[in-house]
C-alpha positions as CSV (number, residue, x, y, z in Angstrom):
1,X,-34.7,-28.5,0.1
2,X,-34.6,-28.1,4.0
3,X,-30.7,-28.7,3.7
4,X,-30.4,-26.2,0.8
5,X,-31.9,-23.4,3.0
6,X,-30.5,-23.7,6.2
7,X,-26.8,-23.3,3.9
8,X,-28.5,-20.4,2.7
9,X,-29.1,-18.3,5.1
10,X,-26.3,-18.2,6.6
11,X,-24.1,-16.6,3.7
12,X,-26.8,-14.3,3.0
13,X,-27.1,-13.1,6.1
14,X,-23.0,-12.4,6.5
15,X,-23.6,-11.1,2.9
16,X,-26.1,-8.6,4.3
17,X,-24.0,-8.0,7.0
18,X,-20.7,-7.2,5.2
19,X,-22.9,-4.8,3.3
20,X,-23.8,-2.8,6.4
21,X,-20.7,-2.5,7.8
22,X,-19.0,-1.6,4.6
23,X,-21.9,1.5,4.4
24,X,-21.2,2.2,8.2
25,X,-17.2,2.5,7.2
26,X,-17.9,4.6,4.4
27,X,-20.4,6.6,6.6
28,X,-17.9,7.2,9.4
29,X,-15.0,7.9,6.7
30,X,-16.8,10.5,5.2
31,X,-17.7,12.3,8.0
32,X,-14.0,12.2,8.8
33,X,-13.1,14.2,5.5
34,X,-15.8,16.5,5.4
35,X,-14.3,17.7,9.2
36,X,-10.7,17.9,7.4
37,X,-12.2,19.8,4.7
38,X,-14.4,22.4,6.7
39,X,-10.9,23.0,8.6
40,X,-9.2,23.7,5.1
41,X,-10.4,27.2,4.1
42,X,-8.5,27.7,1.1
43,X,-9.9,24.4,-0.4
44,X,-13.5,25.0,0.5
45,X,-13.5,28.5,-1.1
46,X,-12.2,27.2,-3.8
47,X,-14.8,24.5,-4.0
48,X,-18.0,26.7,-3.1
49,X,-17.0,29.5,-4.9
50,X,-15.1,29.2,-8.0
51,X,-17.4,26.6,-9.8
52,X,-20.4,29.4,-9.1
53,X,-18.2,32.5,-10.2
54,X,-16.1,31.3,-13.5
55,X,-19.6,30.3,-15.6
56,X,-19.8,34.4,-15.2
57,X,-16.2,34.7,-17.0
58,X,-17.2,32.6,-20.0
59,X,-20.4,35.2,-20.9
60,X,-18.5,37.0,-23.6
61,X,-17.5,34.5,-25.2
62,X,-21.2,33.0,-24.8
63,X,-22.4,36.6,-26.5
64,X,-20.6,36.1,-29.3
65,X,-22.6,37.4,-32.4
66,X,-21.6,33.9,-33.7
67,X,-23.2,31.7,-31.4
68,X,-26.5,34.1,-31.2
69,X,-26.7,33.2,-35.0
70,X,-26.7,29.5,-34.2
71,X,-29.8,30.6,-32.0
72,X,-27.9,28.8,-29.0
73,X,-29.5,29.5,-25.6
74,X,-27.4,31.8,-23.3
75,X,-29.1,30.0,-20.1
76,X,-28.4,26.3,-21.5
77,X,-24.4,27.2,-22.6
78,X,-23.7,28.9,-19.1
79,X,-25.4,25.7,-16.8
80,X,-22.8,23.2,-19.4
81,X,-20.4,25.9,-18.0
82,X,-21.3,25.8,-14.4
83,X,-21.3,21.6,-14.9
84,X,-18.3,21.4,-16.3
85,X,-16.4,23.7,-13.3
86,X,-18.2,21.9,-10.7
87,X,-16.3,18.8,-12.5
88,X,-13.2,20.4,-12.3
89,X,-12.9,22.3,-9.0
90,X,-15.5,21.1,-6.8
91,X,-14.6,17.2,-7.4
92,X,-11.0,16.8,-9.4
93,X,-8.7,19.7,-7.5
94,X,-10.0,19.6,-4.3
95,X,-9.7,15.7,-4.5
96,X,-6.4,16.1,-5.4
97,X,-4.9,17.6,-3.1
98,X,-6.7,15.7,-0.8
99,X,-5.4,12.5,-1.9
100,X,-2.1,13.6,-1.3
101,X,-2.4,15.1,1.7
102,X,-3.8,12.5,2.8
103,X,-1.3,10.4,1.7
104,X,2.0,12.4,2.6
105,X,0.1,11.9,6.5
106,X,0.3,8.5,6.4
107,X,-3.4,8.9,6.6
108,X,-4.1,6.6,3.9
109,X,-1.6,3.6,5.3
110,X,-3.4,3.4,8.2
111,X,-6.5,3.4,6.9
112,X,-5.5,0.6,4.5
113,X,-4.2,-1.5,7.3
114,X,-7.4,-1.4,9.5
115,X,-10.5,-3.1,7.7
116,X,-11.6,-0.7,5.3
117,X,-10.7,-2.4,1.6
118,X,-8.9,-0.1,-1.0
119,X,-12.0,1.3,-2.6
120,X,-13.9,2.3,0.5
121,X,-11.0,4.3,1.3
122,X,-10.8,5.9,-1.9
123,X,-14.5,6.3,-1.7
124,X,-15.2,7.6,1.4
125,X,-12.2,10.3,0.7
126,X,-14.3,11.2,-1.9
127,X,-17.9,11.2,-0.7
128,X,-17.8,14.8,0.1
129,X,-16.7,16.6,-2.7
130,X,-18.5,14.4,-4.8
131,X,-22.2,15.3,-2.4
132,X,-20.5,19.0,-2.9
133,X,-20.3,19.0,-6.8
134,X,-23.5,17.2,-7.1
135,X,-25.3,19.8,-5.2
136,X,-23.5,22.4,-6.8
137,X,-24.6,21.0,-10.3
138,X,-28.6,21.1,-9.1
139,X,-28.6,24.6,-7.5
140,X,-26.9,26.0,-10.8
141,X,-29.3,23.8,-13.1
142,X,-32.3,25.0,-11.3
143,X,-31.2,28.7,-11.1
144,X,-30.5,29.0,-14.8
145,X,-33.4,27.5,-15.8
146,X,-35.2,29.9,-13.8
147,X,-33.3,32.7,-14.0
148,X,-31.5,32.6,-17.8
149,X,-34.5,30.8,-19.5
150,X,-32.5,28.2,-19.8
151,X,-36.0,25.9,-20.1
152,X,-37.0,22.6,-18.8
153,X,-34.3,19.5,-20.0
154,X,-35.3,18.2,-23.4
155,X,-34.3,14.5,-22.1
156,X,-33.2,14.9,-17.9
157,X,-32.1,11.6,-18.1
158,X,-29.3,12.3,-19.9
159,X,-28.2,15.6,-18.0
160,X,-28.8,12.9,-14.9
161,X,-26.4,11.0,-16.2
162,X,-24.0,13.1,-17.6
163,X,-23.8,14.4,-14.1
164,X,-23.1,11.2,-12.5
165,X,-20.8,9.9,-14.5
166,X,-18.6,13.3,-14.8
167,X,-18.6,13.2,-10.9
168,X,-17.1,9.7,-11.4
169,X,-14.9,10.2,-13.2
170,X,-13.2,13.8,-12.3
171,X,-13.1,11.8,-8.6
172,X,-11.0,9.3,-10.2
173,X,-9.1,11.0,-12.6
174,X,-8.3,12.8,-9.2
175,X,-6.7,10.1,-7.5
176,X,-4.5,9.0,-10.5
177,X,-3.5,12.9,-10.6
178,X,-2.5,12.4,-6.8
179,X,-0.1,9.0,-8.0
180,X,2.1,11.7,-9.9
181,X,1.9,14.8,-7.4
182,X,4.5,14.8,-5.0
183,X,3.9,17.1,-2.1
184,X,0.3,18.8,-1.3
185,X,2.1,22.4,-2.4
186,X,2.3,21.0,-5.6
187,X,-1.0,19.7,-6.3
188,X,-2.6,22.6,-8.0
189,X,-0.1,22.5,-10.8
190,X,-0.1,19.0,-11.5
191,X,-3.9,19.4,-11.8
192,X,-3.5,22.5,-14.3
193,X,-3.0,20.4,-17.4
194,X,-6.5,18.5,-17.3
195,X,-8.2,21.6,-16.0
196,X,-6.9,23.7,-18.9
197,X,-7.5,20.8,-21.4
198,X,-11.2,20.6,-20.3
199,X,-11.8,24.2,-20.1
200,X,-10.8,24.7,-23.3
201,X,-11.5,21.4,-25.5
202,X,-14.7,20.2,-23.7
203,X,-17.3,22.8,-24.1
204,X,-17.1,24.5,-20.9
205,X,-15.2,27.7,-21.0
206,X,-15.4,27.8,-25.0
207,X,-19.0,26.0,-26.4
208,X,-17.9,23.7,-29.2
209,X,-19.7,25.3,-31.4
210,X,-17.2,28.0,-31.9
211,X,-14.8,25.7,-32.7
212,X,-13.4,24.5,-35.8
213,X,-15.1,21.5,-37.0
214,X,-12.1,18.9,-36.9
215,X,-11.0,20.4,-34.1
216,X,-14.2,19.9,-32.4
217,X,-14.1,15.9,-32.9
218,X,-10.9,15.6,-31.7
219,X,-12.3,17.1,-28.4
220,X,-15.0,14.8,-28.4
221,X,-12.9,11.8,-27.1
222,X,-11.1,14.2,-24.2
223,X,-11.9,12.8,-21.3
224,X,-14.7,14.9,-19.2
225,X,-16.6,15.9,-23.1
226,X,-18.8,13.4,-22.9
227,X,-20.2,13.8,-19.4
228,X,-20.7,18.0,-20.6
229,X,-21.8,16.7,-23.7
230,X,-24.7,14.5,-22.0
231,X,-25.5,17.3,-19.4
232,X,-26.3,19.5,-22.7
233,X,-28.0,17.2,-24.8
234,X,-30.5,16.5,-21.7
235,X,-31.7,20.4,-21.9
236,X,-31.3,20.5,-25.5
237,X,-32.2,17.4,-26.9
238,X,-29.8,17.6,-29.4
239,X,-28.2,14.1,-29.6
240,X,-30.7,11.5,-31.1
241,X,-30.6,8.0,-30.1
242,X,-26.9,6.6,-31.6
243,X,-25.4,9.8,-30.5
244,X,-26.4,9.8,-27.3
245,X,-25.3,5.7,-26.7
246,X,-21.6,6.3,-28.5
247,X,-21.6,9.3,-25.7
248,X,-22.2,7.2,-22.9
249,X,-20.2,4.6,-24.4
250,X,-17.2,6.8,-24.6
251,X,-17.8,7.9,-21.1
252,X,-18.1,4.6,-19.5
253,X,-14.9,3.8,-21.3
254,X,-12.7,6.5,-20.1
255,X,-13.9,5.9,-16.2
256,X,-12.9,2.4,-16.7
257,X,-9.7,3.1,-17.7
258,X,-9.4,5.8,-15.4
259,X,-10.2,3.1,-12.6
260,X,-8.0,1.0,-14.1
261,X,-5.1,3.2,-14.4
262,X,-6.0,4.2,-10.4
263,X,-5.8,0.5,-9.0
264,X,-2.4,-0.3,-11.2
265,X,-0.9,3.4,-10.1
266,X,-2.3,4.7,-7.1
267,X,0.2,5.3,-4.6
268,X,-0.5,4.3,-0.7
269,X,2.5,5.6,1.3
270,X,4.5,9.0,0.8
271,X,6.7,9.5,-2.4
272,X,10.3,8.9,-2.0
């Protein structure tokens, strides 16, 4: 036993190590893009201020007299709105572009050279929007609930984890968006198409209630749906027990290809 313990310790303790000084690189990487962000302007307006302003944009359709009929709440629809474009713009376009800038700077070939492996880089590019978009996602939760009656969450572990795994995946949806975009100029439009596709097919800028009903279950299987699906259901508690595990199966299952798609694609060194 004595023998068995003292070949123990030693790989758990260089286990426990390796664990620190992976945290300590992310740490120190992060820090590093949240300076490179504070410096960009443009990107942090459109971070802070676009995912709080657009939910304001979707009201009329919210009004409509058909949804009222549905007796849908006004405070719940506009916080799945406010979700869904911190998804989009706090986490997926800002993270595009900086993947690519990052990239075209040779940022991200250096990095890879040095100790960091290939997911703490990708990672700790990320860390900041994603701390952005989650903390986005709780000030807008809390003030529609308190200030559109939007109510207490129904199930909050849902909306919990509707949140998380929407972050997840917008961050790496992000860096496959980055494999295709070219130059940093270009980022926003190779963006558009998921951000128009999720605006309008996921229930954030148009509630899927309004829209037709085979039209509706196509949009279930887009890819964000399913993390604004869960962030609904957990105020609403309108998914029962199947639902709500085909949701989070179908969620799970488009960050893994997502992740999938991002280690086979992701580029490393400028585009030629």
């Amino acid at each position: 036993m004595s023998t068995v313990d003292v070949r123990e310790r030693p790989d758990a303790s260089r286990r426990r190590v390796a664990r620190a000084a992976s945290r300590r690189r992310l740490s120190a990487l992060g820090r590093a893009e949240l300076l490179l962000l504070g410096r960009n302007r443009g990107a942090v307006l459109t971070a802070l201020l676009v995912p709080l302003a657009l939910p304001f944009s979707v009201r009329p359709v919210i009004d409509q007299p058909g949804l009222k009929a549905q007796d849908l709440n006004v405070g719940t629809l506009m916080l799945t709105a406010a979700t869904g474009f911190s998804f989009l713009f706090a986490v997926y376009t800002s993270l595009v572009s900086a993947y690519v800038a990052r990239r075209e700077e040779l940022v991200l070939k250096r990095l890879r050279s040095g100790e960091p492996a290939d997911a703490e880089i990708l990672a700790g590019t990320a860390l900041p929007a994603l701390c952005l978009g989650l903390a986005q996602a709780l000030v807008l939760s809390v003030g529609c609930a308190v200030l559109l009656d939007a109510g207490a969450p129904e199930a909050p572990y849902l909306t919990l984890l509707g949140l998380l795994l929407g972050l997840l995946l917008s961050a790496a949806l992000a860096a496959l968006t980055s494999a295709v975009t070219r130059t940093t100029e270009s980022a926003q439009v190779t963006a558009l198409p998921l951000v128009f596709v999720s605006m309008l097919g996921s229930g954030i800028a148009v509630p899927v209630d309004i829209l037709p009903e085979r039209v509706a279950r196509v949009c279930e299987f887009l890819p964000l749906s399913p993390a604004v699906r869960l962030v609904r259901a957990g105020w609403t508690g309108e998914l029962g027990a199947g639902q709500a595990t085909g949701t989070v199966l179908t969620a799970l299952a488009w960050t893994l290809v997502a992740v999938f798609a991002v280690r086979r694609w992701f580029r490393w060194e400028p585009r030629r």
